[in-house]
C-alpha positions as CSV (number, residue, x, y, z in Angstrom):
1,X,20.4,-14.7,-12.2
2,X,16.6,-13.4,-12.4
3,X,16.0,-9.8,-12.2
4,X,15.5,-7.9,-8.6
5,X,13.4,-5.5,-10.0
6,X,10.3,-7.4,-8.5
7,X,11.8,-6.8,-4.5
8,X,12.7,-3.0,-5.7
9,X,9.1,-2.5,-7.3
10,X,7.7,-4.2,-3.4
11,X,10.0,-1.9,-1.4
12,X,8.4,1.6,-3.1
13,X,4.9,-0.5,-2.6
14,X,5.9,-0.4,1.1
15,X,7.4,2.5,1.6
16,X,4.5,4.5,-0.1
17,X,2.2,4.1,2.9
18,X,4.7,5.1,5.2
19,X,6.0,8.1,3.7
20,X,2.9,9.6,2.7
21,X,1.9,10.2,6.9
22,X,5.0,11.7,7.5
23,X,4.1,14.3,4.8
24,X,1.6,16.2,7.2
25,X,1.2,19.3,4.7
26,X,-1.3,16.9,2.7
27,X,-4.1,16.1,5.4
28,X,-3.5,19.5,8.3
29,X,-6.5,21.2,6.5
30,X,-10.3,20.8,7.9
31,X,-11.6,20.2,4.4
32,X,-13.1,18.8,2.2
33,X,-15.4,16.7,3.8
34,X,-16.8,13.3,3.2
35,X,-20.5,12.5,4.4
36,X,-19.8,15.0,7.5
37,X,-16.6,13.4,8.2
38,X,-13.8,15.9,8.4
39,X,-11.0,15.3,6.0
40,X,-8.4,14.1,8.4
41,X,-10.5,10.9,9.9
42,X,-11.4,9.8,6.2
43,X,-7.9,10.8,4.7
44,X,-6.2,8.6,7.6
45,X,-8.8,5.6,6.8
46,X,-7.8,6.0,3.1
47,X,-4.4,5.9,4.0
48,X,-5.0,2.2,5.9
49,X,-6.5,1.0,2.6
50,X,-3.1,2.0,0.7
51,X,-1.1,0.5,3.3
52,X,-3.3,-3.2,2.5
53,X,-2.6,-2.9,-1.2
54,X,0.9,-1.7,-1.0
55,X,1.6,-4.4,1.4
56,X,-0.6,-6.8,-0.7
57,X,1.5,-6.2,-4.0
58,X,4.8,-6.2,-2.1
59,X,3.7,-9.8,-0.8
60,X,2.8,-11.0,-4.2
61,X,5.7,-9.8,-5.8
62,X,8.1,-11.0,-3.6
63,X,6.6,-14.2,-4.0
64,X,6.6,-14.6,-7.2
65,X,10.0,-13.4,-7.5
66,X,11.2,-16.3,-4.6
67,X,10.0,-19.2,-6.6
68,X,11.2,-17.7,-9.8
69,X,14.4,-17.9,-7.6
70,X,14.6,-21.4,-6.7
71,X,13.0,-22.9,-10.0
72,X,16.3,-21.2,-11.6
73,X,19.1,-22.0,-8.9
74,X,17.3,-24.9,-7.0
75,X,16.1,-25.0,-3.1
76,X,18.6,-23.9,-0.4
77,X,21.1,-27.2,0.4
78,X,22.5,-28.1,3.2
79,X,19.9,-26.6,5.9
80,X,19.3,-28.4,9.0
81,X,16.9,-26.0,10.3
82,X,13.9,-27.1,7.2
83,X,12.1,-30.1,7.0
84,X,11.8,-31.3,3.5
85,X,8.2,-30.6,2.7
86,X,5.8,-33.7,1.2
């Protein structure tokens, strides 16, 4: 049985960008800012880019992890709902 490390690894790379808005003591300040832009417009945009990487890795990972998966136990039998693919 492989490891699950790899979907438990994904899950904090998700979770990351959703906790870290719900933490409002790190951007309810007016500074620093960045090229005029006060810091809660630029901290929020920053906060998009870690939501694209965390999702990014979580996607890889869990890839990865699925076709370890099936190269060790074999692809799902018996399922009427798949086409087998060419």
């Amino acid at each position: 049985m492989p490891s699950r490390t790899p979907v438990y690894v994904a899950g904090i790379a998700l979770a990351v960008p959703v906790v870290l808005p719900l933490l409002v003591f790190t951007y309810a300040r007016r500074g620093p800012e960045l090229a005029g832009i006060p810091f809660f417009y630029w901290y929020q945009f920053l906060l998009v880019l870690v939501s694209v990487v965390g999702t990014s890795i979580a996607f890889r990972m869990v890839r990865v992890d699925e076709r370890r998966r099936r190269e060790i136990e074999g692809p799902p039998v018996g399922r009427k709902d798949q086409e087998p693919r060419a």
